[in-house]
DOMAR-567568 format. One record per atom (N, C-alpha, C, O, CB): atom name; x, y, z; residue number from 1; residue in three letters. Coordinates in steps of 0.1 Angstrom, whole numbers, plus 5000, padded with zeros to 4 digits. Glycine has a CB too. Layout:
  atom     x     y     z   nr  rest
    CA     X     Y     Z  NUM   ALA
...
# end
This chain:
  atom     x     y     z   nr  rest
     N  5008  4988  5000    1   UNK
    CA  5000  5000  5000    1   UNK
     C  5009  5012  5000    1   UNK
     O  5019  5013  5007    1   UNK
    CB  4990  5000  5012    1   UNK
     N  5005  5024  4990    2   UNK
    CA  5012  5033  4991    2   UNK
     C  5010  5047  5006    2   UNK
     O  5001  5047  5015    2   UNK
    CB  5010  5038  4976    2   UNK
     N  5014  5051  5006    3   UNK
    CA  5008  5057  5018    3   UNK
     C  5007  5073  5013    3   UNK
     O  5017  5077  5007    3   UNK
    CB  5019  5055  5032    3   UNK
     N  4998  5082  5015    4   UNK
    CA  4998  5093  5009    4   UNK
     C  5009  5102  5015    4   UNK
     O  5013  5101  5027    4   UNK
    CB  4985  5098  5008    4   UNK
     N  5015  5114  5003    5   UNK
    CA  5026  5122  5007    5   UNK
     C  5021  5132  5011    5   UNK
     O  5025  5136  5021    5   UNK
    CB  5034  5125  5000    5   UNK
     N  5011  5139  5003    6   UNK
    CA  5005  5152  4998    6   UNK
     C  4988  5154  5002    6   UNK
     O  4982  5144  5005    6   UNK
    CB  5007  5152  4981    6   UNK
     N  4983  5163  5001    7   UNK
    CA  4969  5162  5006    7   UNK
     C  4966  5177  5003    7   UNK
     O  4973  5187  5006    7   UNK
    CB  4967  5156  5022    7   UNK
     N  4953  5176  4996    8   UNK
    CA  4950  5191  4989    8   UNK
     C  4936  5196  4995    8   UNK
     O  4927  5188  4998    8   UNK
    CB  4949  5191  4971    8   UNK
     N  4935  5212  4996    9   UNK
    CA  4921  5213  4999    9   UNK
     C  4923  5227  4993    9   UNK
     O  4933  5232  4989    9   UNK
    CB  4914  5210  5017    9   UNK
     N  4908  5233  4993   10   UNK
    CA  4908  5247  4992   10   UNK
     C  4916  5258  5000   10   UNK
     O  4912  5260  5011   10   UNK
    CB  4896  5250  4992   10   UNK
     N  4923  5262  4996   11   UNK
    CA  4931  5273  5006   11   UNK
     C  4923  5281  5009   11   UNK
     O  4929  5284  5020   11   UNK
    CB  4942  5281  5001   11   UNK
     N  4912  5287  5008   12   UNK
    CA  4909  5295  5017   12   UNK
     C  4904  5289  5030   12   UNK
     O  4897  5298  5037   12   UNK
    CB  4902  5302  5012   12   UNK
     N  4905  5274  5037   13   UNK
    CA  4900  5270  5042   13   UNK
     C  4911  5274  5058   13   UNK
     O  4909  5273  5070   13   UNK
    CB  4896  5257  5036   13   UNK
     N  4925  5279  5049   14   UNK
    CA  4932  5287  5057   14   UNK
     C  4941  5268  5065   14   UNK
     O  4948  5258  5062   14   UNK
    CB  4918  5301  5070   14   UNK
     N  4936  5272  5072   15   UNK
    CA  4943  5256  5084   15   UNK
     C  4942  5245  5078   15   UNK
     O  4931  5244  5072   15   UNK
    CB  4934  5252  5099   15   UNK
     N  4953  5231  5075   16   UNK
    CA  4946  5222  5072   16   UNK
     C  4936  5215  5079   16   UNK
     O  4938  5213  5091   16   UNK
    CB  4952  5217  5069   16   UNK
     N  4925  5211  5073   17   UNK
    CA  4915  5204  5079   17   UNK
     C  4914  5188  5070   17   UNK
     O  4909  5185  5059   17   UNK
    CB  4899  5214  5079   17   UNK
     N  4923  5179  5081   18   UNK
    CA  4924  5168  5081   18   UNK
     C  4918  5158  5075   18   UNK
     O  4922  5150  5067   18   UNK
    CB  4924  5168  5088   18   UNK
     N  4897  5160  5085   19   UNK
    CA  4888  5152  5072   19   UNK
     C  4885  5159  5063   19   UNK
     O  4877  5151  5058   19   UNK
    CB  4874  5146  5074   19   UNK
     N  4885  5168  5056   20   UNK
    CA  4884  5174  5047   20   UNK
     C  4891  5173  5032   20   UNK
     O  4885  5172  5021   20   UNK
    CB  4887  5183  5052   20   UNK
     N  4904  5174  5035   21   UNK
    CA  4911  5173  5027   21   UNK
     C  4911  5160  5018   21   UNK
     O  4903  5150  5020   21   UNK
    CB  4921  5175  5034   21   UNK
     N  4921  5161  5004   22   UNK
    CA  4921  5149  4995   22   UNK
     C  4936  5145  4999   22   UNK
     O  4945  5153  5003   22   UNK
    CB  4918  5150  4978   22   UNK
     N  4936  5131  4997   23   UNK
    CA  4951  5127  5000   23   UNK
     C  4957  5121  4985   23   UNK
     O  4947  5117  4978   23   UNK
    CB  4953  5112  5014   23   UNK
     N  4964  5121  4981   24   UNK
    CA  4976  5122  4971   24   UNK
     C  4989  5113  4972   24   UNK
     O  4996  5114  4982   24   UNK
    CB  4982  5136  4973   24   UNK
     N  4993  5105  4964   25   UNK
    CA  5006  5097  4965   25   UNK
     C  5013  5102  4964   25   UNK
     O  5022  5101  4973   25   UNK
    CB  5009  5089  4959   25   UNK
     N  5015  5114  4951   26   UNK
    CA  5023  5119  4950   26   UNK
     C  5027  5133  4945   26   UNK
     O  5029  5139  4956   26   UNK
    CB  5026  5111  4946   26   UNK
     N  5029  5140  4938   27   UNK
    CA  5031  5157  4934   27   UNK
     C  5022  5157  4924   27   UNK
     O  5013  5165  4923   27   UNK
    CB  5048  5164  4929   27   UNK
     N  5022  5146  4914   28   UNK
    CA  5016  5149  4903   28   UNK
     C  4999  5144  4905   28   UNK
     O  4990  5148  4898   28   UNK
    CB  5025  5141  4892   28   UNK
     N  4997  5133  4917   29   UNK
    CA  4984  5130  4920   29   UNK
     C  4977  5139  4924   29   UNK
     O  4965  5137  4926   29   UNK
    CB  4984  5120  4928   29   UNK
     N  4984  5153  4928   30   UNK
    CA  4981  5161  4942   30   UNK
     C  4975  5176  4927   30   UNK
     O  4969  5186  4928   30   UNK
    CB  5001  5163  4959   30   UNK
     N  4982  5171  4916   31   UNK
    CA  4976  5185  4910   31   UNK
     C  4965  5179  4899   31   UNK
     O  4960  5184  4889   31   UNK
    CB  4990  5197  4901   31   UNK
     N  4963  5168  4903   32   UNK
    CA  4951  5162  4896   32   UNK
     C  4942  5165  4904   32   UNK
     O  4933  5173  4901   32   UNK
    CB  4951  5147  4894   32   UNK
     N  4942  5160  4916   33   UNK
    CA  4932  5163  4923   33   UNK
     C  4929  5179  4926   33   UNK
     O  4918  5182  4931   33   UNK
    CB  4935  5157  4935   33   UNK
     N  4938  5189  4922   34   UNK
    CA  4934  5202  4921   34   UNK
     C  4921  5206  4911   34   UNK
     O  4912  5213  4913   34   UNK
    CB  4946  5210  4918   34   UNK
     N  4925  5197  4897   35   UNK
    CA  4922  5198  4884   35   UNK
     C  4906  5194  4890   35   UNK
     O  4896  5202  4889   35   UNK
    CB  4931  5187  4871   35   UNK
     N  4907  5179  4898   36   UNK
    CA  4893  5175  4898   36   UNK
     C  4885  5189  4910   36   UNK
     O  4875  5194  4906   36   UNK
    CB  4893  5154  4905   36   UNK
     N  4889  5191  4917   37   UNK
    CA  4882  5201  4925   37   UNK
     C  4877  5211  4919   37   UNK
     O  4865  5215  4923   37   UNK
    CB  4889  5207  4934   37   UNK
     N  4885  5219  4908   38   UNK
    CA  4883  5227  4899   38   UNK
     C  4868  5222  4889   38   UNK
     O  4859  5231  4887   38   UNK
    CB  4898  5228  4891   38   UNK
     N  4867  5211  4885   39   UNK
    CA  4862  5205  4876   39   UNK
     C  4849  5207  4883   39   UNK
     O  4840  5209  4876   39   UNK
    CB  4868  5193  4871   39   UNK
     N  4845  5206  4898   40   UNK
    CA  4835  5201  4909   40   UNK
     C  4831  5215  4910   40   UNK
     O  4819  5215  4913   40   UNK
    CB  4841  5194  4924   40   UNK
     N  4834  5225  4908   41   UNK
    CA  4830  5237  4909   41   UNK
     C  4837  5248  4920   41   UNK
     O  4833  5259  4923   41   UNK
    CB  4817  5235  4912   41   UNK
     N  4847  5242  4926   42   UNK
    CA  4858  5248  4932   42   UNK
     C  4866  5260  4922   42   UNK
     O  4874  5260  4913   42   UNK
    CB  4868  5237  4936   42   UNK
     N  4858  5270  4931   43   UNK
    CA  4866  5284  4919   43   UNK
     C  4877  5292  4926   43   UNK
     O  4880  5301  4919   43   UNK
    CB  4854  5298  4914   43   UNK
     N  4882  5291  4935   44   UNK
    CA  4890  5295  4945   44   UNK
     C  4904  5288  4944   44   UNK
     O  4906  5277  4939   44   UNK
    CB  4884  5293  4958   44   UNK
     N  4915  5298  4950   45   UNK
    CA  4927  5288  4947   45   UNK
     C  4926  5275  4955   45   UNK
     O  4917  5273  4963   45   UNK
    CB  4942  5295  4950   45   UNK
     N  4939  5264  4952   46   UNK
    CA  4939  5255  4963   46   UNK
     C  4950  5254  4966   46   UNK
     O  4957  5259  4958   46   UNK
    CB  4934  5243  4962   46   UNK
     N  4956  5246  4978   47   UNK
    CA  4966  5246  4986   47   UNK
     C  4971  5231  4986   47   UNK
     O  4963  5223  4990   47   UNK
    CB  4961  5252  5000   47   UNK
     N  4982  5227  4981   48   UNK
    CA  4986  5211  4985   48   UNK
     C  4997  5212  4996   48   UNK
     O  5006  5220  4993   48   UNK
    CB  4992  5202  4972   48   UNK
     N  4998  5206  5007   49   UNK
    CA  5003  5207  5020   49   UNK
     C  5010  5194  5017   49   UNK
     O  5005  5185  5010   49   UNK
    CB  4992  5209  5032   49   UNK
     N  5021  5193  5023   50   UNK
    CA  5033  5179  5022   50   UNK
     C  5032  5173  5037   50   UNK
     O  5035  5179  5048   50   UNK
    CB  5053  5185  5018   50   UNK
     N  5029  5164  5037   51   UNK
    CA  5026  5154  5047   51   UNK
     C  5038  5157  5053   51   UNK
     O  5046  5164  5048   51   UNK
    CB  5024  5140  5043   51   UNK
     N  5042  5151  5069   52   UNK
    CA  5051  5151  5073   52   UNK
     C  5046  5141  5082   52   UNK
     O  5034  5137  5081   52   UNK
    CB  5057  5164  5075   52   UNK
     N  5057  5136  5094   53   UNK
    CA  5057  5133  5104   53   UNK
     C  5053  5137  5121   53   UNK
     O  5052  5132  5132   53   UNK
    CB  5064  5131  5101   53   UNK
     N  5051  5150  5110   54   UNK
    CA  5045  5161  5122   54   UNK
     C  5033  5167  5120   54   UNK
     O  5021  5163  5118   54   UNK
    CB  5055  5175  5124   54   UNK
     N  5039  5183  5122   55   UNK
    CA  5022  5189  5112   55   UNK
     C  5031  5193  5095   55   UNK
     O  5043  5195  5091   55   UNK
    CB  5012  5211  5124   55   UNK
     N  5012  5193  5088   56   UNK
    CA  5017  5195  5075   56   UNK
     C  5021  5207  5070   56   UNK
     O  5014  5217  5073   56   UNK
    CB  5009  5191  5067   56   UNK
     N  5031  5209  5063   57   UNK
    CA  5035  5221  5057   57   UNK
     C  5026  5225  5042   57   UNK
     O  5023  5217  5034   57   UNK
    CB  5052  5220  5055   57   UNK
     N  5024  5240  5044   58   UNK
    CA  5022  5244  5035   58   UNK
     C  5030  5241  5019   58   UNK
     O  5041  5246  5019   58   UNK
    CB  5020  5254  5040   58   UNK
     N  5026  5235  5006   59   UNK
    CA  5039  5232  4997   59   UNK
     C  5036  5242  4988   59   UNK
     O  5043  5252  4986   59   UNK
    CB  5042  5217  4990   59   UNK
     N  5023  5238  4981   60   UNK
    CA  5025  5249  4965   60   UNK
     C  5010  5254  4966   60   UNK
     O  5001  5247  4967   60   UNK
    CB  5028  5239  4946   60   UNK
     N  5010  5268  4967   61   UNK
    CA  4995  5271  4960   61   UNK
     C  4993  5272  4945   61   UNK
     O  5001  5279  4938   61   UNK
    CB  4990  5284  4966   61   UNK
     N  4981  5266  4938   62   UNK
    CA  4977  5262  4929   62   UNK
     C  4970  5273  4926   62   UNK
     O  4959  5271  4931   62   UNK
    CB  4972  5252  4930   62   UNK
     N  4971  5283  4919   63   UNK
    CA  4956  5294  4920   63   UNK
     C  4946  5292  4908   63   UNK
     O  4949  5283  4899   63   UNK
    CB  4960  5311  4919   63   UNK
     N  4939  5298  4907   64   UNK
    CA  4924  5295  4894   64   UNK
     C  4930  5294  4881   64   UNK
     O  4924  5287  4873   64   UNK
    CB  4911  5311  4892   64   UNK
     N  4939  5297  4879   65   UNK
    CA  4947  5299  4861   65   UNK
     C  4955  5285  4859   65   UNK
     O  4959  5280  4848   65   UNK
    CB  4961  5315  4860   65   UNK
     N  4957  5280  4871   66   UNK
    CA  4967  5268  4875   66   UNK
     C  4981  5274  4873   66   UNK
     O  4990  5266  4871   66   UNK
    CB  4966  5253  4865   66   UNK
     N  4985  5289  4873   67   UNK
    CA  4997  5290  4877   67   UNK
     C  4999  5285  4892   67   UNK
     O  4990  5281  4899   67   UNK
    CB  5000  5303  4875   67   UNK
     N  5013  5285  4895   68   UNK
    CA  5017  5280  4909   68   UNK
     C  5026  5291  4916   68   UNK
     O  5030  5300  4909   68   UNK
    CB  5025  5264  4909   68   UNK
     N  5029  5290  4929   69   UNK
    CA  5034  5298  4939   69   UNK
     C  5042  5286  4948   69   UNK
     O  5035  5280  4956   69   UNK
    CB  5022  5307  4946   69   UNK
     N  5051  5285  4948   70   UNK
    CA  5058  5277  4967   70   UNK
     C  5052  5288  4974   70   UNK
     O  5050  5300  4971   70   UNK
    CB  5081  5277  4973   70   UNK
     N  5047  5278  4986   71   UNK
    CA  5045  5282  4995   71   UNK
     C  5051  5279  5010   71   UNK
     O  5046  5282  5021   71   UNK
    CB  5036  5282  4992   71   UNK
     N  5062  5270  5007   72   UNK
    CA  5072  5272  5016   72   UNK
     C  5082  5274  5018   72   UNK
     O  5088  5263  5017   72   UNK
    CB  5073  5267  5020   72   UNK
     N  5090  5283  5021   73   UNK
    CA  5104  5288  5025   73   UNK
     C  5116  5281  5023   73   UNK
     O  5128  5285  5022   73   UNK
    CB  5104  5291  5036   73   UNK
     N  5111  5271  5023   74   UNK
    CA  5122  5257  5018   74   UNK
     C  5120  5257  4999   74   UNK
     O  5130  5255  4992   74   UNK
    CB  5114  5237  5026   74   UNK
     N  5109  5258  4997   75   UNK
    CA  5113  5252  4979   75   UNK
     C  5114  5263  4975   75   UNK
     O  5116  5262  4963   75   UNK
    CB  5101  5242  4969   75   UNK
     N  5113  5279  4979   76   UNK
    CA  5122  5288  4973   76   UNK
     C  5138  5292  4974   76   UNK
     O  5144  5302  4972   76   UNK
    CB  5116  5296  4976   76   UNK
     N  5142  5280  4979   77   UNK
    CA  5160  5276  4985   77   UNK
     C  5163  5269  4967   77   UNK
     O  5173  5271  4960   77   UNK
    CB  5162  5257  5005   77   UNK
     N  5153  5261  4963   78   UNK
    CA  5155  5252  4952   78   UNK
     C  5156  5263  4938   78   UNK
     O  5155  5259  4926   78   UNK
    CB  5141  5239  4951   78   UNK
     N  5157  5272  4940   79   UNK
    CA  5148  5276  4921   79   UNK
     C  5165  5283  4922   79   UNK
     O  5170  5289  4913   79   UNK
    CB  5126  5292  4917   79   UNK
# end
């Protein structure tokens, strides 16, 4: 069984909310599931948060156009 990495919800929901959220295997599962939210009538940006062992970090916001943003302080170290 894979165990999910990633987990997406509408960002304006601000905090993650645990049952709420979709879980994701992986980066590319996680902007499908943006696509499908979008598709559901979700017109607002969305937020995919990276699992951790702790609490989840904010990773990429997704906004309405499907451009993207990091949204953590760490993956703007990468570019």
């Amino acid at each position: 069984m894979t165990l999910p990495t990633f987990a997406v919800q509408p960002n304006a929901w601000g905090c993650f909310d645990e049952a709420g959220a979709d879980y994701a295997i992986n980066i590319s599962h996680a902007y499908e599931i943006c696509r499908q939210w979008r598709a559901g009538g979700e017109d607002g940006d969305m937020m995919i948060w990276r699992l951790t062992a702790g609490d989840p970090i904010r990773w990429v916001r997704v906004y309405a156009d499907e451009s993207i943003d990091a949204a953590s302080p760490a993956l703007e170290l990468l570019v």
